[in-house]
C-alpha positions as a printed Julia matrix, in Angstrom:
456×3 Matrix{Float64}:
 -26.84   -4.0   55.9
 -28.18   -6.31  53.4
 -29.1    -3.59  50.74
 -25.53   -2.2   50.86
 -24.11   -5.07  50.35
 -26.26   -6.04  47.24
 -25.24   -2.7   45.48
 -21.47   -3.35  46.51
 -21.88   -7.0   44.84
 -23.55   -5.13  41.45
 -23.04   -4.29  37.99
 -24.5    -0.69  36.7
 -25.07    0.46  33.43
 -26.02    4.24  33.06
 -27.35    5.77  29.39
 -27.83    9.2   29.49
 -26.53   11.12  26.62
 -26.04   14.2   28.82
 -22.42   14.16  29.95
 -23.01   15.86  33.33
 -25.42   13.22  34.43
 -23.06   10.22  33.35
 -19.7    11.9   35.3
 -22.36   12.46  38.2
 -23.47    9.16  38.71
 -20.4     7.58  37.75
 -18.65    9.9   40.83
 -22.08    8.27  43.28
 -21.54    4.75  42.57
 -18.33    4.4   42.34
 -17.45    3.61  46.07
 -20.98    2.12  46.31
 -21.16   -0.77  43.34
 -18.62   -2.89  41.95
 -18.88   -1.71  38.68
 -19.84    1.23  36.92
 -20.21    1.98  33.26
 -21.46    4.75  31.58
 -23.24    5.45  28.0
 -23.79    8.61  25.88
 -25.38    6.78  23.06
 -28.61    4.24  23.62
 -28.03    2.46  20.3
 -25.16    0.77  21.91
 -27.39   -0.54  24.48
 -27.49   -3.78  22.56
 -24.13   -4.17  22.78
 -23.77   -3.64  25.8
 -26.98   -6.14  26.66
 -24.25   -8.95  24.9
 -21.41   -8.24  26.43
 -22.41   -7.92  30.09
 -24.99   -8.87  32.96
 -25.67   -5.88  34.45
 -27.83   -5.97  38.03
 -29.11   -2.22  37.16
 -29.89    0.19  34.56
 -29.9     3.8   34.81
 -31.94    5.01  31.6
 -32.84    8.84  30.45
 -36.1     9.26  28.93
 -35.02   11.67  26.72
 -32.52   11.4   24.02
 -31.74   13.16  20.32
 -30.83    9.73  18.91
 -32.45    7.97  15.36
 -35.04    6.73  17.29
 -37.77    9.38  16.91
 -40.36    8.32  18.83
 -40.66   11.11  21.09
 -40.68    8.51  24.14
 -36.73    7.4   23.0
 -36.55    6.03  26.99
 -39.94    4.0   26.61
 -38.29    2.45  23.27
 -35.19    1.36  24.6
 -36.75    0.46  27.87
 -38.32   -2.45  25.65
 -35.12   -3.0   23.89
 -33.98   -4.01  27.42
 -36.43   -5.99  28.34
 -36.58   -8.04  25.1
 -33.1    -8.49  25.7
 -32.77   -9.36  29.31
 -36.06   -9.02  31.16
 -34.37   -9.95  34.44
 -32.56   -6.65  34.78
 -33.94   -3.66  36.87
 -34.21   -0.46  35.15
 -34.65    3.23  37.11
 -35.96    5.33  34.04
 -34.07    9.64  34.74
 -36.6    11.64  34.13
 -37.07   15.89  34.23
 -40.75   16.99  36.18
 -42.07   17.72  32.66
 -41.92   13.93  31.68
 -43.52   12.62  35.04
 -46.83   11.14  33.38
 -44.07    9.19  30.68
 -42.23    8.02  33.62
 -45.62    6.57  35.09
 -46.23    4.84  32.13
 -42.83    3.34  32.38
 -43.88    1.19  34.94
 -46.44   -0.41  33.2
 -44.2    -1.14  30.68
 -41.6    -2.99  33.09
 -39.33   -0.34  34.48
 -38.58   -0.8   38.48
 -39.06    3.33  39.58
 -38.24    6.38  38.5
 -36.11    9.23  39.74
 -36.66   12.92  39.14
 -33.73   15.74  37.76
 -32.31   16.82  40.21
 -32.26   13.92  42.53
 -30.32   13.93  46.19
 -27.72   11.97  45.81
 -29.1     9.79  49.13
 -32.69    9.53  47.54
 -30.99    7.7   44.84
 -28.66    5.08  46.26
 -32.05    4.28  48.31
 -33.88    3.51  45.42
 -31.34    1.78  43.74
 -30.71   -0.39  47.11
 -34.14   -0.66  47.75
 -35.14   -2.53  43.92
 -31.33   -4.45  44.17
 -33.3    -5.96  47.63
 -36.83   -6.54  46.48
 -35.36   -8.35  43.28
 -33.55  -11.26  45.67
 -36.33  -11.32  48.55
 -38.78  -11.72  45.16
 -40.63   -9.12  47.25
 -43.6    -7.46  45.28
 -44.94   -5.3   47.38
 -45.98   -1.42  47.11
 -44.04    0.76  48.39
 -45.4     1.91  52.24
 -47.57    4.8   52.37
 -47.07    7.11  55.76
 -49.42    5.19  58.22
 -51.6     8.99  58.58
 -52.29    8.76  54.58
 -55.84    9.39  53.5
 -54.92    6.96  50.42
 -56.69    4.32  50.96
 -59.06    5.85  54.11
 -60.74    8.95  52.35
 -59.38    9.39  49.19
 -60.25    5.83  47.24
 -59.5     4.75  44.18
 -59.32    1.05  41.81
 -59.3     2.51  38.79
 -56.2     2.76  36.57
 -56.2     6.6   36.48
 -56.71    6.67  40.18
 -53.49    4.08  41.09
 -51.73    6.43  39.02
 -52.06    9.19  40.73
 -51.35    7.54  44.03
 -48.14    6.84  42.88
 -47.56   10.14  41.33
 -47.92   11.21  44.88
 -46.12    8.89  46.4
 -42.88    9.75  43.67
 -43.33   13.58  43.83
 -44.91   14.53  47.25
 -40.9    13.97  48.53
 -39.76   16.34  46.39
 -40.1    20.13  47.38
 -42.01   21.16  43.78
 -45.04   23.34  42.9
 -47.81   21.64  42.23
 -51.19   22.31  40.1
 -54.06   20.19  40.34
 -56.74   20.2   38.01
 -60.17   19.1   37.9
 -63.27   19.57  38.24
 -65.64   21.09  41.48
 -66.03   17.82  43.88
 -63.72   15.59  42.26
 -61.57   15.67  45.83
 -58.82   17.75  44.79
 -58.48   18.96  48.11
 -57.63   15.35  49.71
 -55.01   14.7   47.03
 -53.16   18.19  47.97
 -53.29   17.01  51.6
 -52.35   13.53  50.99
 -49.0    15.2   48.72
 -48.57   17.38  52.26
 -48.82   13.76  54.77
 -46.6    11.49  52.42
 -43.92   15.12  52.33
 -40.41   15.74  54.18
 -42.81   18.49  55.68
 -45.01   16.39  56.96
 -45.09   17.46  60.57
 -45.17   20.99  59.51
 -48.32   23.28  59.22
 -50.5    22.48  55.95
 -52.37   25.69  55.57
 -54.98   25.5   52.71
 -57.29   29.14  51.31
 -59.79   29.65  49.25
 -58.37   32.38  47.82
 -61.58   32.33  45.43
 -63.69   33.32  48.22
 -61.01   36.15  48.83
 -62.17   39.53  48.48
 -59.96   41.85  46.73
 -59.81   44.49  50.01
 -58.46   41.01  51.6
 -56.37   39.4   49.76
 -53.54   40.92  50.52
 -53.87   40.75  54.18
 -54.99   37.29  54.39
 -52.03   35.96  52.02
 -48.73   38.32  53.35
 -50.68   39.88  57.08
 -51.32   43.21  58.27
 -49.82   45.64  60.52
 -51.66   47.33  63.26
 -53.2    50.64  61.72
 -52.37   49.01  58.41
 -56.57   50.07  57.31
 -59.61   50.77  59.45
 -59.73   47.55  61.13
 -56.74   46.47  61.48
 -56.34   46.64  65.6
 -53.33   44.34  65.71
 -50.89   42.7   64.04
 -51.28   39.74  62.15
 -49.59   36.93  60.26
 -50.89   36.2   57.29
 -51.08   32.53  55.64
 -47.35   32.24  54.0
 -46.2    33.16  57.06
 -48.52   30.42  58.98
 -47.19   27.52  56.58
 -43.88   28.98  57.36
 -41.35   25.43  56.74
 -44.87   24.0   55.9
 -47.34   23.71  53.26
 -49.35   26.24  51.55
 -52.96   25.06  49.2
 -54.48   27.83  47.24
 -57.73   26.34  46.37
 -59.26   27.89  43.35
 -56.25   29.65  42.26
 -57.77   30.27  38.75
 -60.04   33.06  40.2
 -57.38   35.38  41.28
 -58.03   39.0   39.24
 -54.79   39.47  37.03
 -53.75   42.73  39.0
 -53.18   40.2   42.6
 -51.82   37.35  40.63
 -48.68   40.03  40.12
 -48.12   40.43  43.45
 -48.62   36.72  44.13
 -46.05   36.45  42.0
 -43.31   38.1   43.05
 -43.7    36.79  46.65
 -43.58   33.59  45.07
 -40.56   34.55  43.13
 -38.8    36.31  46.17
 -40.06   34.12  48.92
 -40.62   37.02  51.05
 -43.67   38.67  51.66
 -44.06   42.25  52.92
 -46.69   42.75  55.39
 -49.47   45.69  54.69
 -48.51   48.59  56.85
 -44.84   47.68  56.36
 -41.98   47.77  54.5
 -40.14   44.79  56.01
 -39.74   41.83  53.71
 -40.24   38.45  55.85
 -38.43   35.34  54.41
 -41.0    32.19  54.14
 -40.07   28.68  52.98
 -43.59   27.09  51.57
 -44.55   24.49  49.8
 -46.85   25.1   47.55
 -49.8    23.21  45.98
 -52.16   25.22  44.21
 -56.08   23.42  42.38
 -58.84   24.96  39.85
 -61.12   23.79  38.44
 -60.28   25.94  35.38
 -59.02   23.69  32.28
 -55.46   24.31  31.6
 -56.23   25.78  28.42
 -58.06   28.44  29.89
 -55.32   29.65  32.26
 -53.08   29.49  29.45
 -55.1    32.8   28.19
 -53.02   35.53  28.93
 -55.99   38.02  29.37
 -57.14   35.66  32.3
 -53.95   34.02  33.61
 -50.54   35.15  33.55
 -48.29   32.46  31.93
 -45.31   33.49  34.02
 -47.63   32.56  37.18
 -48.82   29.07  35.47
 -45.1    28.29  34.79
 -44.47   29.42  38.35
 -46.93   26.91  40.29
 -46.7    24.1   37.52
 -43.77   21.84  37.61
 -45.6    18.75  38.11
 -49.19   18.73  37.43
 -52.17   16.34  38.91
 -54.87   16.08  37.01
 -58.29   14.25  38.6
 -60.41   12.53  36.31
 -64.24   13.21  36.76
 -66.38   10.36  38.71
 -67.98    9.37  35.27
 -64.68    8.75  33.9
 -63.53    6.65  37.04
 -67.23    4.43  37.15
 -65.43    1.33  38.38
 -65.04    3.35  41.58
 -68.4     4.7   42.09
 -69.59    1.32  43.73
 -66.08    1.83  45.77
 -66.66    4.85  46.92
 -70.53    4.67  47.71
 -69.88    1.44  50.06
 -67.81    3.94  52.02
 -69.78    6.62  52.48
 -72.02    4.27  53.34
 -70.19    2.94  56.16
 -69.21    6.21  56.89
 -72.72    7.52  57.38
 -74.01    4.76  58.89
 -71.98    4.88  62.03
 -72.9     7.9   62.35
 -76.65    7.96  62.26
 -75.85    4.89  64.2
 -77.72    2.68  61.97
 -76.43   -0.95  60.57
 -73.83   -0.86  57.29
 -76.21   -1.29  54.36
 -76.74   -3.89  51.55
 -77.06   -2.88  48.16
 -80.06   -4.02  46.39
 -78.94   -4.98  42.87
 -80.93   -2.24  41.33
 -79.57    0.56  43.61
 -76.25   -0.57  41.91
 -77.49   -0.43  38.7
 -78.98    3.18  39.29
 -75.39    4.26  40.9
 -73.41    3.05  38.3
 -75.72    4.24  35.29
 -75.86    7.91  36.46
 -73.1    10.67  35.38
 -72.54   12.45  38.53
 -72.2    16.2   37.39
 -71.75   16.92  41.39
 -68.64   14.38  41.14
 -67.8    12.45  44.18
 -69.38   15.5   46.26
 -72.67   14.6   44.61
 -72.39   10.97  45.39
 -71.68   11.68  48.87
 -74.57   13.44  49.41
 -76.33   10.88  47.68
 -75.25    8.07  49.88
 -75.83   10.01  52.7
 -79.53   10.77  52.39
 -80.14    7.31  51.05
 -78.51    5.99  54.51
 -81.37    8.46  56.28
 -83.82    7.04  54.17
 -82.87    3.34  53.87
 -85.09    0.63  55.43
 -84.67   -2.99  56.81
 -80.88   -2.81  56.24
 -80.94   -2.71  52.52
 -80.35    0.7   50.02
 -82.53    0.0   47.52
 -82.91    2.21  44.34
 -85.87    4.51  45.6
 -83.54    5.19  48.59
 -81.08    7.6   46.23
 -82.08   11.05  45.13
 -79.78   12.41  42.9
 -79.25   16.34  43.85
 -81.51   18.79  42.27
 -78.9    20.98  41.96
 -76.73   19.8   39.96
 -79.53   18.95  37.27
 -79.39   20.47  34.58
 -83.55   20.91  34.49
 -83.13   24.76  34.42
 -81.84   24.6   31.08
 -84.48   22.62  29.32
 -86.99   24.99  27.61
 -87.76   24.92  24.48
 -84.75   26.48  21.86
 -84.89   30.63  21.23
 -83.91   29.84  17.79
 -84.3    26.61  15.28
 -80.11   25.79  14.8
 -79.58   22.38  14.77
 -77.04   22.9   17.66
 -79.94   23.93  19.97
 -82.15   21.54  19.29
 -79.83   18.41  19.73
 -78.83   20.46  23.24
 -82.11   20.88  24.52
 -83.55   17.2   22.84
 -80.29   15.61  25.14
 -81.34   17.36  28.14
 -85.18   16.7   28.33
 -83.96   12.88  27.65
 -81.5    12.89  30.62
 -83.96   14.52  32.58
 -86.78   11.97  31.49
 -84.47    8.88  32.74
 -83.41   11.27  35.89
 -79.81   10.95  34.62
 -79.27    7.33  33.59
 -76.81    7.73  31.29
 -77.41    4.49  29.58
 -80.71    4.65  29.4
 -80.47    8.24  27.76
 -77.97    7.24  25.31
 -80.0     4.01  24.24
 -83.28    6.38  23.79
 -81.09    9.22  21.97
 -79.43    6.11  19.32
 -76.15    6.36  20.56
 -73.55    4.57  22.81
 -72.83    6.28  26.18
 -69.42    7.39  24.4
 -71.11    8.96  21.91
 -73.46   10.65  24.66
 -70.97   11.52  26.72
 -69.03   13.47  23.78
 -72.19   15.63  23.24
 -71.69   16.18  27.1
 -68.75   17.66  26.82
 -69.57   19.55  23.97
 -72.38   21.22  25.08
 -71.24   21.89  28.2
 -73.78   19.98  29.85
């Protein structure tokens, strides 16, 4: 095979200043490359760079060396390719660093691998870049043919391609996930595109609200019931770790989970066994898990709302989904599909955009998120004449507007005032951003920073 034979033919270089990892790799590669050397310290890369021409480079991102940049791996990823910009470089990284080891790439590295890699993963990669490197082959890595990336859950933007590939790079592994963001930014296609691009892909994926979860139900919805367990419980029943038994497990809205459940949600996550009501008969279950909110981070971090020891439990690699006003370079993206989308199915032609419809898309700040410009599209496609979606063809949702609020303020602080002056503008341009901002004096940054501070 071609790729073993390139990494039989190559030179490897491996800096990592934990001993372990060097005697690790250097025990992998040694039967698989012809040469192997290892480094504790990165300030002899240099030396190194002049002495040899090595085909790979295995760097940590991490290091207590005079370089205190707090991204040592980033630094001496540029030493490299200063040096010799030819040479492939597989930045080691732990799950905490992820979001560093994305922005590796940018900055030249080939991939990334994650602590603690399988050995097999790892002399893939390493074939893998040693074969696009002589085929000059550029091209992304394959997605799984079922993936939604690319079919539902779109994306141009910068922040959006990164998150693909965080998926791509993690969904492999077996670790917790938490994704953050906000109601209808499509959280719940990214945790089922992690579950399609996984080793358990042809396994259950099993998602609950377990917002919508009563308290009385929790318990028997999550772990199951025995028969004459309560009132109504007539038979047994399985309940959802059991169902995403060798599978995967999304807890949608995990951040409204009362403190007193999130303890017992706890320990089956700790134990991976659950122990059915009515019984006292632990069953084994191997999950997955991928858990969303749409509760900042910071909040959850509040022990009187969230216990840490559950954050720290169902966090090792965090997603975090950008609102659709921060991603606007996909809103035109986006509404072209659901445009397609919803014109097959009202069995109508796919619509032009009038120039102005753009405009209005593209100057309004989506508090629904993608949700809201679903919807959007969707009623304009109902609406739409002659082939064409022109401007009075979208109706922004009523209820996400923010109309409610607008009376005049109880009390005369200048907090109040700006609030309610910013609202009865954005409702006076029906939520053209632009147009608000250029009324109000200030940029749309500017605006948008009031947004967020206000809460609006």
């Amino acid at each position: 095979m071609l790729e073993k034979m390139l990494l039989k033919n190559s030179s490897v270089l491996v800096v990592d200043d934990d001993p372990d990892v060097l005697t690790a790799v250097r025990l992998l590669l040694k039967t698989e490359a012809k040469e192997v050397v290892t480094e504790k310290n990165p300030e002899n890369l240099r030396w190194h760079l002049s002495k040899d021409n090595f085909d790979m480079i295995l760097l940590d991102m991490n290091f207590n060396s005079s370089i205190n940049t707090g991204n040592e791996g980033i630094f001496w990823l540029n030493e490299i390719k200063k040096t010799k910009p030819e040479t492939s470089v597989i930045m080691i990284t732990a799950y905490g660093d992820i979001d560093l080891a994305v922005r590796s790439l940018k900055e030249g590295a080939s991939d990334f691998v994650v602590k603690p890699w399988h050995n097999e993963r790892l002399l893939t990669t390493i074939r893998d870049i040693l074969k696009r490197r002589t085929t000059k082959s550029v091209a992304a890595p394959a997605l799984n043919s079922d993936s939604i990336i690319g079919k539902e859950l779109l994306g141009e933007s910068e922040v959006m391609q990164e998150i693909f590939y965080k998926i791509e790079k993690i969904a492999p592994t077996d670790a917790n996930i938490l994704i953050l963001g906000e109601n209808g930014t499509g959280k719940d296609l990214i945790a089922k595109a992690v579950h399609q691009q996984s080793l358990r892909n042809e396994k259950p994926y099993v998602k609950v609200d377990v917002g919508a979860l009563t308290e009385s139900l929790f318990e028997s919805e999550l772990f199951g019931h025995k028969k004459g367990a309560f009132t109504d419980a007539r038979e047994d029943r399985l309940g959802r770790f059991e169902v995403a038994n060798a599978g995967t497990l999304f807890l949608d809205e995990i951040g409204n989970i009362p403190l007193h459940l999130q303890a017992k949600l706890l320990s089956v996550l700790q134990n991976r066994q659950v122990i059915k009501l009515g019984s006292n008969e632990p069953v084994p279950v191997d999950i997955r898990l991928i858990c969303a909110t749409n509760v900042p981070l910071a909040e959850l971090a509040n022990e009187s709302r969230f216990r840490k020891d559950l954050i720290y439990r169902i966090n090792t690699v965090e997603i975090t989904v950008p609102p659709l006003r921060k991603r606007d370079q996909d809103i035109l993206l986006l509404a072209k599909h659901f445009s397609r989308m919803y014109s097959n199915k009202y069995m109508k032609p796919v619509l032009e955009f009038d120039p102005k419809a753009v405009e209005k898309l593209q100057g309004y700040h989506y508090p629904g998120n993608v949700r809201e410009l679903q919807y959007t599209i969707e009623r304009a496609v109902i609406m739409a004449d002659e082939g064409v979606l022109q401007s009075k063809d979208l109706i922004f949702s009523p209820i996400e507007s923010k109309a409610v609020n607008v009376a005049e303020p109880s009390d005369l602080k200048l907090s109040s005032i700006e609030k309610n002056t910013i609202l009865k503008v954005i409702e006076k341009h029906n939520g053209n951003i632009t147009k608000a901002a250029r009324e109000l004096g200030l940029t749309r940054t500017a605006l948008y920073r009031r947004l967020s501070k206000y809460d609006i």
